[in-house]
C-alpha positions as CSV (number, residue, x, y, z in Angstrom):
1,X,4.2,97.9,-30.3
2,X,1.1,96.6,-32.1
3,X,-1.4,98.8,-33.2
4,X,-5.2,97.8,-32.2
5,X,-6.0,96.9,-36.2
6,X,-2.8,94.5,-35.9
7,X,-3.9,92.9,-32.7
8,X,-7.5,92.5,-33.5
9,X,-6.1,90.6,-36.7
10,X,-3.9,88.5,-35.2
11,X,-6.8,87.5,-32.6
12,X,-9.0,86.7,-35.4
13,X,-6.4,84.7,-37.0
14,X,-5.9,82.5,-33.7
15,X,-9.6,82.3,-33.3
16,X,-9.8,80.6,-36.6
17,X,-7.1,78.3,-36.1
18,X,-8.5,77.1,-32.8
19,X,-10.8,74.9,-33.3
20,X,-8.0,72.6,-35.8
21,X,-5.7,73.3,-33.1
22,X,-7.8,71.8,-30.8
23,X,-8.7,68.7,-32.5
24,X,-5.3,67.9,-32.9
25,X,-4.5,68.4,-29.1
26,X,-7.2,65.9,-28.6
27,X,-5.3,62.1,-27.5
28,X,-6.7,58.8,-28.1
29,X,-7.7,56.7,-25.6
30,X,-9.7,53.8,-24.6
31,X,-11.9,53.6,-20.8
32,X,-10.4,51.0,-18.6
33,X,-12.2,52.6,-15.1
34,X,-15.0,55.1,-14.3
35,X,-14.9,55.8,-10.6
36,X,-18.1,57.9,-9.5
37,X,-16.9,58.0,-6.1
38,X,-13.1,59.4,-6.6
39,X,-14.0,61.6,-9.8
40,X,-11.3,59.7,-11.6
41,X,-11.3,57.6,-15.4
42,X,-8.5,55.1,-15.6
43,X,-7.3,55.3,-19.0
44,X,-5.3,53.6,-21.6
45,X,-3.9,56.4,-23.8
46,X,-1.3,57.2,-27.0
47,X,1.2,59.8,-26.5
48,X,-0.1,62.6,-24.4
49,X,1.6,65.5,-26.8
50,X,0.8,68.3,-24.5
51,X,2.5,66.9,-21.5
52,X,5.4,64.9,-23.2
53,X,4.1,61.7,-22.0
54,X,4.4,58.0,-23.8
55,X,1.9,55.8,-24.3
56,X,0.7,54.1,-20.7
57,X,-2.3,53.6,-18.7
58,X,-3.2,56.2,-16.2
59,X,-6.1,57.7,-13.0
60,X,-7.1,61.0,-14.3
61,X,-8.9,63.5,-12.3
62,X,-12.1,64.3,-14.6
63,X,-12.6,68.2,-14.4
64,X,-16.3,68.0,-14.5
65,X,-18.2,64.9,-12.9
66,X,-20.7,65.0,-16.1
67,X,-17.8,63.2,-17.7
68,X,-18.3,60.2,-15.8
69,X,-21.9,59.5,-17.2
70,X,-20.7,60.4,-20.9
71,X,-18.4,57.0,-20.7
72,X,-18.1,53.4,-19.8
73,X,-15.6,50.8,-19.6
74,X,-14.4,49.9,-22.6
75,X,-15.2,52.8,-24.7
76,X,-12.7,54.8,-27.2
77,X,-12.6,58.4,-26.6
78,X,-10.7,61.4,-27.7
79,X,-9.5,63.8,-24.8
80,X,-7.0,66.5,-23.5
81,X,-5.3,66.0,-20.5
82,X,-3.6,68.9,-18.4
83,X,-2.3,69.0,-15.3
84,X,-4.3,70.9,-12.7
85,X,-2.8,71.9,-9.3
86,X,-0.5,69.1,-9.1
87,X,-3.1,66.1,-11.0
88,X,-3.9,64.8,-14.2
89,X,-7.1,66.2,-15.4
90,X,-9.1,65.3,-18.1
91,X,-10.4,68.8,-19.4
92,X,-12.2,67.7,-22.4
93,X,-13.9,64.2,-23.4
94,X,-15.4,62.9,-26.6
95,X,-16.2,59.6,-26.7
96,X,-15.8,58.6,-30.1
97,X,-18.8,57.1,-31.7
């Protein structure tokens, strides 16, 4: 069993890895749909990593609906997809500038 020193090092290790982690989680995409009404992006996408999925176009849930005044059609973006009680979410959104 792991002392408290141990853990509290290993958290801060993680913690400094995260945000590289993260960026790499991030996928590349590109806006086909913004739906105000359904809270959904249509998106055409690389590999979605994360949830073994090819490259393909795809509705997405957006987990916030400020996503869907940070993009319109036709713009790149960089996000993470999960699934969420069953749906594709999008979780986090960058469009890429």
């Amino acid at each position: 069993m792991q002392d408290h020193a141990q853990m509290q090092a290993q958290m801060h290790a993680q913690h400094q890895a995260a945000p590289e982690q993260a960026a790499a989680e991030l996928s590349s995409g590109e806006v086909q749909k913004v739906d105000k009404d359904t809270g959904t992006l249509t998106i055409q996408h690389g590999p979605l990593v994360n949830l073994g999925m090819p490259g393909m176009t795809m509705v997405f849930k957006a987990k916030d609906a400020a996503m869907l005044g940070q993009v319109k059609v036709g713009d790149k973006i960089r996000f993470r997809a999960e699934q969420v009680n069953g749906a594709f979410t999008v979780s986090k959104l960058e469009p890429v500038r």
